[in-house]
LOMIRO-923479 format. One record per atom (N, C-alpha, C, O, CB): residue in one letter; z, x, y negated. Coordinates in steps of 0.02 Angstrom, whole numbers. Last residue first. Glycine has a CB too. Layout:
BEGIN
{res: A	z: Z	x: X	y: Y};
...
// end
This chain:
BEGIN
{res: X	z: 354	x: -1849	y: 1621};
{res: X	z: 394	x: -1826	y: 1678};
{res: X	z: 400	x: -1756	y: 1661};
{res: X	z: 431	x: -1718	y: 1697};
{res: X	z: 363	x: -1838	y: 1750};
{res: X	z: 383	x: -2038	y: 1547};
{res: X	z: 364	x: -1947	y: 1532};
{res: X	z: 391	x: -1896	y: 1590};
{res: X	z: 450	x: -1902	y: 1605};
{res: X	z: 409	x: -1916	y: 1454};
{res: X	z: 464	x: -2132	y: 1533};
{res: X	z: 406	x: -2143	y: 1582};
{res: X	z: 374	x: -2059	y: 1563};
{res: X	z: 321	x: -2049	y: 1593};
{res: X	z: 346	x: -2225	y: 1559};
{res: X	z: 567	x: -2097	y: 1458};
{res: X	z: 606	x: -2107	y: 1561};
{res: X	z: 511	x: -2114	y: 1572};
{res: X	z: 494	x: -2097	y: 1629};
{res: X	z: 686	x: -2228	y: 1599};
{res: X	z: 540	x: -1969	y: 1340};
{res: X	z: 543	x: -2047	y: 1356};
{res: X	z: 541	x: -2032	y: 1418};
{res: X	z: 523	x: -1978	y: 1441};
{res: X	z: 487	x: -2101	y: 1330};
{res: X	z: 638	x: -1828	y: 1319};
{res: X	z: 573	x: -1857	y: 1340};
{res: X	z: 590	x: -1943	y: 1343};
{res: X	z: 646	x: -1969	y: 1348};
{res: X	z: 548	x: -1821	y: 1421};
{res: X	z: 744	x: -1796	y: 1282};
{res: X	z: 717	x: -1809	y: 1232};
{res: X	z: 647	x: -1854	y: 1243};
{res: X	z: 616	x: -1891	y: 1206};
{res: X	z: 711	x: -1748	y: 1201};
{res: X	z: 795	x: -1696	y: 1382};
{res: X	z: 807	x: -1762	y: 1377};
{res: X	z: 777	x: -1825	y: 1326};
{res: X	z: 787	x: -1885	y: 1333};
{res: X	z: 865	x: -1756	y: 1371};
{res: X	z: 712	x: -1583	y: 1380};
{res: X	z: 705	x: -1642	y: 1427};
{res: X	z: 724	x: -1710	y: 1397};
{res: X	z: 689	x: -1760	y: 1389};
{res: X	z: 748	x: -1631	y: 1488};
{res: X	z: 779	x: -1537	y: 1264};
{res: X	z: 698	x: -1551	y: 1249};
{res: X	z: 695	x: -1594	y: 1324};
{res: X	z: 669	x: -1649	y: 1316};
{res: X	z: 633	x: -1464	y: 1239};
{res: X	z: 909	x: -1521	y: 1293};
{res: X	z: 887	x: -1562	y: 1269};
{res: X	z: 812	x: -1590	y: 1242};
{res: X	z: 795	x: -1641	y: 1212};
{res: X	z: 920	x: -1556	y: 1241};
{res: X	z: 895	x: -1402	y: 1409};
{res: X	z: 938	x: -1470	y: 1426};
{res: X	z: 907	x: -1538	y: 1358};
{res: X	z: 887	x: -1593	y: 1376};
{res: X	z: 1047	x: -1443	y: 1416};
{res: X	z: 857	x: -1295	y: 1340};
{res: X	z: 814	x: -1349	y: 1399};
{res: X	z: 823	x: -1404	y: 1401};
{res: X	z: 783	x: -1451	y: 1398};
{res: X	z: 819	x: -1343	y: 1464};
{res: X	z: 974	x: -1302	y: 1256};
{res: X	z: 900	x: -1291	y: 1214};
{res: X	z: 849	x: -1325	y: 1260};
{res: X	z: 809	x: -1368	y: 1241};
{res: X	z: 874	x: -1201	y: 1201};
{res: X	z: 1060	x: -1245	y: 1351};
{res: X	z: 1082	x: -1308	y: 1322};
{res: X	z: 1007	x: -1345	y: 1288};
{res: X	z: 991	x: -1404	y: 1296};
{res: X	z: 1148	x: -1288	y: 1259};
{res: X	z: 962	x: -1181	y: 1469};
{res: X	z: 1006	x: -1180	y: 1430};
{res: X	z: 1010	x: -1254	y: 1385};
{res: X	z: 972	x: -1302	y: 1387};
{res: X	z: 994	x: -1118	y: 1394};
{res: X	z: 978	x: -1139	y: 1663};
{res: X	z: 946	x: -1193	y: 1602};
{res: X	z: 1002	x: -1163	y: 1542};
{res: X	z: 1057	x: -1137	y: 1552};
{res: X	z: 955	x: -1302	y: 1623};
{res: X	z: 1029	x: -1090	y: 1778};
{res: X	z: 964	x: -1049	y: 1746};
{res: X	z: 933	x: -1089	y: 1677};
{res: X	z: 881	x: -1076	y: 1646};
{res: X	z: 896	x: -1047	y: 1811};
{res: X	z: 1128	x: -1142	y: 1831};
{res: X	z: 1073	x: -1164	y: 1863};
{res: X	z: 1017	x: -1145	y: 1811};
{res: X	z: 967	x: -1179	y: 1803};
{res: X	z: 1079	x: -1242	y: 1883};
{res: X	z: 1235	x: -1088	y: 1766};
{res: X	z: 1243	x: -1067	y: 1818};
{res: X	z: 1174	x: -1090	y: 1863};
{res: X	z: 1164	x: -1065	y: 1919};
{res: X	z: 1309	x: -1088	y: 1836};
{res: X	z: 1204	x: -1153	y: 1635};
{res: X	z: 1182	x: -1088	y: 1652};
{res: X	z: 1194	x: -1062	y: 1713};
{res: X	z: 1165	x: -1009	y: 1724};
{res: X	z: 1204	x: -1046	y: 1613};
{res: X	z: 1262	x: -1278	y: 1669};
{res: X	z: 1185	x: -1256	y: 1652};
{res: X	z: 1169	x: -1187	y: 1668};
{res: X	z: 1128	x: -1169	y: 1710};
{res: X	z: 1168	x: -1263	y: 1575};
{res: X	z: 1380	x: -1248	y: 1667};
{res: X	z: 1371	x: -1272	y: 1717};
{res: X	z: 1292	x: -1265	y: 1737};
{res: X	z: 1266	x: -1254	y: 1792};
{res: X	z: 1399	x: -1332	y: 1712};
{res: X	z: 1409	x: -1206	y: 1557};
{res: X	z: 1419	x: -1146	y: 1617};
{res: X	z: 1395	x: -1173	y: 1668};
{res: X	z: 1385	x: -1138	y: 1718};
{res: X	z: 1492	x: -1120	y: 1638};
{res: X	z: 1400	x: -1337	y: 1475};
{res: X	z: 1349	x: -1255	y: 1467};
{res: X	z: 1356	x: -1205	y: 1517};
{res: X	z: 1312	x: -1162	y: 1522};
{res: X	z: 1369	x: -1208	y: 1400};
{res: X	z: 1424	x: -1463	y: 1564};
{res: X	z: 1438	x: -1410	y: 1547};
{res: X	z: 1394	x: -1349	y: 1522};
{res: X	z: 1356	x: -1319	y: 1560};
{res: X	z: 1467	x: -1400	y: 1589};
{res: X	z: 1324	x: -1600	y: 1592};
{res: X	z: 1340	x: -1548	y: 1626};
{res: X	z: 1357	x: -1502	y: 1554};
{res: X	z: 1321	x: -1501	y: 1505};
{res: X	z: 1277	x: -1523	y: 1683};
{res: X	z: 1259	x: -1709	y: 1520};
{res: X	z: 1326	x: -1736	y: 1515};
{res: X	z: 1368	x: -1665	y: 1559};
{res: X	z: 1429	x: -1666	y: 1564};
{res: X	z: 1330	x: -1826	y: 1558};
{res: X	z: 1125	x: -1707	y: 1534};
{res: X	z: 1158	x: -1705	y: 1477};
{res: X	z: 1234	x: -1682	y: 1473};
{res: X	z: 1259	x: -1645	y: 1431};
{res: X	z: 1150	x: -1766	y: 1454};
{res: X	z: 1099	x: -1747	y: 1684};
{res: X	z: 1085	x: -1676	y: 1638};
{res: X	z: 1134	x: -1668	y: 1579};
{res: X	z: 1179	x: -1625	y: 1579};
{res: X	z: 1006	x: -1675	y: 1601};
{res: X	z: 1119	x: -1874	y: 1682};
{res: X	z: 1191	x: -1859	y: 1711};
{res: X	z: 1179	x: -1764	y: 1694};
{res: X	z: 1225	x: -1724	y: 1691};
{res: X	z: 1205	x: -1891	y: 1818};
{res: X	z: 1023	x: -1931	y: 1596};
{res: X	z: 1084	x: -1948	y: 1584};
{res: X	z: 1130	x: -1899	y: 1613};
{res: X	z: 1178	x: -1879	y: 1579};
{res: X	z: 1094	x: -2011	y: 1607};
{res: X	z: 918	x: -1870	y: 1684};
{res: X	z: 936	x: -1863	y: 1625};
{res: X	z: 977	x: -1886	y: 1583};
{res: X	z: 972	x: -1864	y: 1526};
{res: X	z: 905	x: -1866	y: 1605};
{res: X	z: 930	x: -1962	y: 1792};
{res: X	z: 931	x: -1875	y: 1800};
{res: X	z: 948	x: -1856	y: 1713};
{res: X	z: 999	x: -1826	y: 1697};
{res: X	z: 832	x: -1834	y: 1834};
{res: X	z: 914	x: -2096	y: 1755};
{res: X	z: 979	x: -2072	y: 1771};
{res: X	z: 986	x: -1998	y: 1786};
{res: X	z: 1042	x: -1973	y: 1792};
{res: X	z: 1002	x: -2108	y: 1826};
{res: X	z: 790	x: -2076	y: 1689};
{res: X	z: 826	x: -2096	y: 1653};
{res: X	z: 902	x: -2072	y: 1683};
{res: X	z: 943	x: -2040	y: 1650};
{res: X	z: 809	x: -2163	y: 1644};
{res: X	z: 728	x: -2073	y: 1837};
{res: X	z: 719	x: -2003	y: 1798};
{res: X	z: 779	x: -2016	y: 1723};
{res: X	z: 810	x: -1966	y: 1705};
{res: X	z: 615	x: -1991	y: 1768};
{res: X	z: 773	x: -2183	y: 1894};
{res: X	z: 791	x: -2134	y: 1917};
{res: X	z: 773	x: -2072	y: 1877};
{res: X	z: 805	x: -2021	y: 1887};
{res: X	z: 771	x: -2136	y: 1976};
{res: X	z: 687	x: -2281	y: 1822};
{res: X	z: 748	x: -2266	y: 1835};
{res: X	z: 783	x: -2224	y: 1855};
{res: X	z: 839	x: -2225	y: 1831};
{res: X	z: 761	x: -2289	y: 1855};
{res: X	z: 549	x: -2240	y: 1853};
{res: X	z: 582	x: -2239	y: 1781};
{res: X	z: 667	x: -2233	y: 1770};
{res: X	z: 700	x: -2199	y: 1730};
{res: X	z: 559	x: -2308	y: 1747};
{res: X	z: 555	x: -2264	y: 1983};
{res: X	z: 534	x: -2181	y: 1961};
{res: X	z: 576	x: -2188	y: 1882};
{res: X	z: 620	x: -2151	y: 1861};
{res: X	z: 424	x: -2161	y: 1953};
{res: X	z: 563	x: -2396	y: 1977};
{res: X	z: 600	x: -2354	y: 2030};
{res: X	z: 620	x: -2283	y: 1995};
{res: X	z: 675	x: -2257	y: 1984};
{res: X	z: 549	x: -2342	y: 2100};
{res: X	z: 456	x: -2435	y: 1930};
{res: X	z: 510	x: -2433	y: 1908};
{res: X	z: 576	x: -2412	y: 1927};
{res: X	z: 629	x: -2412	y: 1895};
{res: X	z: 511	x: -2472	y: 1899};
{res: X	z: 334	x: -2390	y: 2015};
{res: X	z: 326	x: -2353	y: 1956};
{res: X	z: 425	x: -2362	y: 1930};
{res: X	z: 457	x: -2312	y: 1915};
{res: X	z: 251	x: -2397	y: 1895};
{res: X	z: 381	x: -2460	y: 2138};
{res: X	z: 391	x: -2395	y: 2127};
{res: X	z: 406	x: -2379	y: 2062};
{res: X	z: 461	x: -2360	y: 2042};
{res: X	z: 342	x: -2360	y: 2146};
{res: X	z: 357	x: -2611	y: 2090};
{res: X	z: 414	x: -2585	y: 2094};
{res: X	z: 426	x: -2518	y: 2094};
{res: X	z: 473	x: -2498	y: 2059};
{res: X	z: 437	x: -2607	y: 2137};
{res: X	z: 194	x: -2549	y: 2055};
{res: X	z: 235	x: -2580	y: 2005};
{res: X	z: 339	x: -2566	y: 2001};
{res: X	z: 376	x: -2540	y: 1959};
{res: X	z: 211	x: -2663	y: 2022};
{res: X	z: 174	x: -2574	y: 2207};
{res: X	z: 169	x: -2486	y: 2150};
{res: X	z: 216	x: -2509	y: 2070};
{res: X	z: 264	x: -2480	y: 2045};
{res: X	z: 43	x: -2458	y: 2114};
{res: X	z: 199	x: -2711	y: 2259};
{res: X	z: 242	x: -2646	y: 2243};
{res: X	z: 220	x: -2580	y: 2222};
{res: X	z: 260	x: -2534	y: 2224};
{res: X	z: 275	x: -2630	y: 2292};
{res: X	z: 98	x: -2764	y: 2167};
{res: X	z: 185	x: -2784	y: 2156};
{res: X	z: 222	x: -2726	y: 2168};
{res: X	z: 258	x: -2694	y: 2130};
{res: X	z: 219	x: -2843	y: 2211};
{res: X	z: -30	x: -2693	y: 2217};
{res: X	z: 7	x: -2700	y: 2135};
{res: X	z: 71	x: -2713	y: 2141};
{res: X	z: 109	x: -2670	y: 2118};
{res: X	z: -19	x: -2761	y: 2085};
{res: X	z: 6	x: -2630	y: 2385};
{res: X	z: -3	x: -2688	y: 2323};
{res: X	z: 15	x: -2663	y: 2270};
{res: X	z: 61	x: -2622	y: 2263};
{res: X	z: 36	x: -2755	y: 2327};
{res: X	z: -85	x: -2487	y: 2409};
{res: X	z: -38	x: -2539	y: 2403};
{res: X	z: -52	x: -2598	y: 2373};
{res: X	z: -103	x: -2616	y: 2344};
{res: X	z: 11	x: -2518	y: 2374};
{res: X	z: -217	x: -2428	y: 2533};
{res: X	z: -207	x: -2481	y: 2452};
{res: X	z: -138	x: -2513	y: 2477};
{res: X	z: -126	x: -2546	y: 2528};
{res: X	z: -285	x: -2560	y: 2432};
{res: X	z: -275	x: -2291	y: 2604};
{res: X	z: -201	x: -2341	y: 2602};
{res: X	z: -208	x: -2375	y: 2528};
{res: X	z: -204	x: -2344	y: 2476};
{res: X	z: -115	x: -2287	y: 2606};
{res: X	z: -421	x: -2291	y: 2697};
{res: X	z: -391	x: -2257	y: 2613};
{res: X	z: -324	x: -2321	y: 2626};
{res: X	z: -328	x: -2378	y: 2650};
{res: X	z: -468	x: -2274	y: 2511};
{res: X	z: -525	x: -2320	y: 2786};
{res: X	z: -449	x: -2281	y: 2790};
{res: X	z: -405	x: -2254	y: 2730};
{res: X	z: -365	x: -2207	y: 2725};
{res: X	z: -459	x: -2218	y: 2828};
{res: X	z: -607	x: -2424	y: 2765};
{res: X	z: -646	x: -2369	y: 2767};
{res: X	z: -570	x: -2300	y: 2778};
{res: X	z: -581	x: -2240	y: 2776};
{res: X	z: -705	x: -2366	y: 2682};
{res: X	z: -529	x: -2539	y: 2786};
{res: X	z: -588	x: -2513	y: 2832};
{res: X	z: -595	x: -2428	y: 2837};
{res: X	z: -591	x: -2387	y: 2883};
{res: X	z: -661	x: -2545	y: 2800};
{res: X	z: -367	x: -2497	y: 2724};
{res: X	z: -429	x: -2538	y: 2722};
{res: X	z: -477	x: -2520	y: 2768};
{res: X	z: -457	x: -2470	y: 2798};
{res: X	z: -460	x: -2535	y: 2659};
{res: X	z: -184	x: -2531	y: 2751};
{res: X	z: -258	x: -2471	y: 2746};
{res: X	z: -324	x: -2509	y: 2745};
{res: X	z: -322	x: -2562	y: 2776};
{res: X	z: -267	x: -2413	y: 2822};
{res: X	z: -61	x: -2571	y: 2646};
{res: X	z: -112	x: -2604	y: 2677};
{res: X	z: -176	x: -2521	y: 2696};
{res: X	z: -198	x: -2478	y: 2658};
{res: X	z: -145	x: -2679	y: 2611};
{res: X	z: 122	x: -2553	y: 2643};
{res: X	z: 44	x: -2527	y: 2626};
{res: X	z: -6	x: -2561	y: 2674};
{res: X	z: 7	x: -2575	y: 2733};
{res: X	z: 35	x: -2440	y: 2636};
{res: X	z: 282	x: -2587	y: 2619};
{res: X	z: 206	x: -2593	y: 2684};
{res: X	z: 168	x: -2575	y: 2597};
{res: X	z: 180	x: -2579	y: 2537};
{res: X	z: 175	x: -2711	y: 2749};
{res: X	z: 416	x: -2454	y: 2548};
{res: X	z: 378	x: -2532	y: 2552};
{res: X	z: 310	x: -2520	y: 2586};
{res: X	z: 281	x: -2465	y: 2586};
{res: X	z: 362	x: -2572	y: 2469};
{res: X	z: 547	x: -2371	y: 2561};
{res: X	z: 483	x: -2370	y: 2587};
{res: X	z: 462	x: -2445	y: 2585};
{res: X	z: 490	x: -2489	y: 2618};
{res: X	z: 480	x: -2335	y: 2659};
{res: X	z: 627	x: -2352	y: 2398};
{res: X	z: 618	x: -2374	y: 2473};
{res: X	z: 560	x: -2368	y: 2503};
{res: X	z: 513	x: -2358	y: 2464};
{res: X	z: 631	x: -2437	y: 2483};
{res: X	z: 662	x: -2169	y: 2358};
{res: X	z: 633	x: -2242	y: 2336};
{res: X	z: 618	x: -2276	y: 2408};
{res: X	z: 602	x: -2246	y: 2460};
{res: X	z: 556	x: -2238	y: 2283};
{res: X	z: 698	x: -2029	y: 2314};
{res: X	z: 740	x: -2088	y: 2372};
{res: X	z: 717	x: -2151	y: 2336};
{res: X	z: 749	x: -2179	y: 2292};
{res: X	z: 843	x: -2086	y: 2377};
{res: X	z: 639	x: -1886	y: 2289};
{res: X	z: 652	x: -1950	y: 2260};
{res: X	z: 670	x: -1998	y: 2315};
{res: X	z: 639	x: -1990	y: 2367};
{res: X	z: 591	x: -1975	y: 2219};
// end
């Protein structure tokens, strides 16, 4: 996934807490980008699928998913 790298805070005890703002931008990041995987799925050839082991039958039970469903 190619999402930007945004600061993280580490706390005392060494655990990394983001901010809310940005896990938030992630989370929408992720939404977007799974919406555009499954847009540009759809839109591949049946030879094109099957040349990557999927059938048309895969191809649409993915797409079917809601963008926040992984």
């Amino acid at each position: 996934m190619s999402t930007t790298e945004l600061p993280s805070a580490t706390a005392q005890d060494g655990v990394v807490r983001r901010d809310p703002i940005t896990s938030l931008i992630d989370l929408l990041l992720t939404w977007h980008e799974r919406a555009q995987e499954r847009r540009c799925l759809a839109s591949r050839s049946d030879s094109f699928l099957a040349d990557c082991g999927l059938s048309r039958c895969d191809v649409e039970a993915e797409i079917r998913k809601p963008f926040w469903r992984d």
